[in-house]
C-alpha positions in Angstrom: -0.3 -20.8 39.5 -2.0 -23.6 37.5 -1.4 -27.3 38.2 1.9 -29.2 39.1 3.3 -30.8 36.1 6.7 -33.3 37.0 9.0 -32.7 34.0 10.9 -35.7 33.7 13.6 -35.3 30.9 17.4 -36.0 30.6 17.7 -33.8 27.9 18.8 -30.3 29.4 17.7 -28.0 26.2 14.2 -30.5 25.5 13.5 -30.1 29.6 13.8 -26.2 29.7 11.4 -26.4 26.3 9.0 -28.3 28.1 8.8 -26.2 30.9 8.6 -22.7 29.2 6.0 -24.3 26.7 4.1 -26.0 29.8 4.3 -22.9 32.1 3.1 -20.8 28.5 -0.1 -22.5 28.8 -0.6 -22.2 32.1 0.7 -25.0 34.3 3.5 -24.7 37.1 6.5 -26.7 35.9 8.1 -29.3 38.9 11.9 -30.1 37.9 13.3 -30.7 35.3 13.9 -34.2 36.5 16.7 -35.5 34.5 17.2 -39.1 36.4 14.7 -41.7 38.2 16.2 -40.7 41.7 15.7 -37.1 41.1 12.2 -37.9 39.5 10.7 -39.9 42.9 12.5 -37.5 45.1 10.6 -34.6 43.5 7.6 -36.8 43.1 8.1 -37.2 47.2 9.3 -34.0 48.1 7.2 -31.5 45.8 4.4 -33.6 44.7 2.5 -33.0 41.3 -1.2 -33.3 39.4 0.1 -34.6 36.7 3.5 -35.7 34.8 5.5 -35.9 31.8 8.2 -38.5 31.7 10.8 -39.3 29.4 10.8 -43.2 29.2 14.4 -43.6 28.3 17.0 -41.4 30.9 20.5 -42.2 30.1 20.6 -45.9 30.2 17.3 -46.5 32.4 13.5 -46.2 32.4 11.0 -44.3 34.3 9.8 -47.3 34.5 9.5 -46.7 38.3 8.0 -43.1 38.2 5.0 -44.8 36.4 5.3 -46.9 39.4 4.8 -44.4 41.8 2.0 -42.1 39.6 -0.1 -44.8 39.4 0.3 -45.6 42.8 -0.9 -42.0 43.3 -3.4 -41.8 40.6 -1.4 -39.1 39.0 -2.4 -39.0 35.6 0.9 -38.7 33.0 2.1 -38.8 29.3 5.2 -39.9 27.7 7.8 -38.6 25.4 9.5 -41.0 23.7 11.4 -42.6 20.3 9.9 -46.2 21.5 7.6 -48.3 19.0 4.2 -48.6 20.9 4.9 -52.1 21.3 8.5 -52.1 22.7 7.1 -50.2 26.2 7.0 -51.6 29.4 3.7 -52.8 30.5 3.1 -50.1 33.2 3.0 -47.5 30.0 0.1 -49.0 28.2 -2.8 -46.7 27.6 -0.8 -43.8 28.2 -0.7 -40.7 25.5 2.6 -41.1 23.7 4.5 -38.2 22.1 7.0 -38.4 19.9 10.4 -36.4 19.5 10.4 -33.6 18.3 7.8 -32.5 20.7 4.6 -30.6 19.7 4.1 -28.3 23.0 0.4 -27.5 22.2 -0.2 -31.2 22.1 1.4 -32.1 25.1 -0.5 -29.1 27.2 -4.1 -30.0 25.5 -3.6 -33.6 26.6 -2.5 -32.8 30.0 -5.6 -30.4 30.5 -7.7 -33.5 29.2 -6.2 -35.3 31.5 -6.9 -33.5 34.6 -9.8 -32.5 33.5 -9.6 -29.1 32.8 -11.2 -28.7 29.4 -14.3 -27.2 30.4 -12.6 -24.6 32.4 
């Protein structure tokens, strides 16, 4: 299997998506994750190379999964229907996608990410 990707979505139908489309381009899918609790618990428990995270699950951020990626150096990318400016700090400079998402997109960036272009 490819690299780890922690799928971080509270949208059941956008989460299964995700991890089809991410598992399609060859990366192993970790989750869904579908709350903060379930997110660090996976991050804990299962680990990951890299993430995709919902910023807005049900009434709270993943706010503290940035958090604990960074902490890690675990590069990630966000899905979200947030203006650029209205993120919290700790998602600055991160790739921003948009609903609805472009799979492709997601996997190229991720690949960049962890650079894996080359191979």
């Amino acid at each position: 299997m490819g690299k780890r990707i922690l799928i971080v979505e509270d949208n059941a139908l956008l989460a299964l998506e995700l991890g089809q489309g991410l598992e399609d381009a060859g990366f192993e899918a970790v989750g869904p994750a579908m709350s903060v609790e379930q997110a660090l618990s996976l991050l804990e428990t299962r680990g990951c190379d890299a993430a995709v995270l919902d910023i807005n699950l049900r009434g709270e951020t993943s706010e503290p999964v940035a958090h604990g990626l960074r902490a890690r150096s675990i590069p990630f990318v966000t899905i979200t229907g947030y203006a650029q400016g209205q993120l919290p700090a700790v998602f600055e400079g991160v790739p921003s996608f948009t609903k609805p998402v472009m799979l492709p997109l997601v996997a190229a960036e991720l690949r960049h990410r962890l650079d894996l272009d080359a191979g």
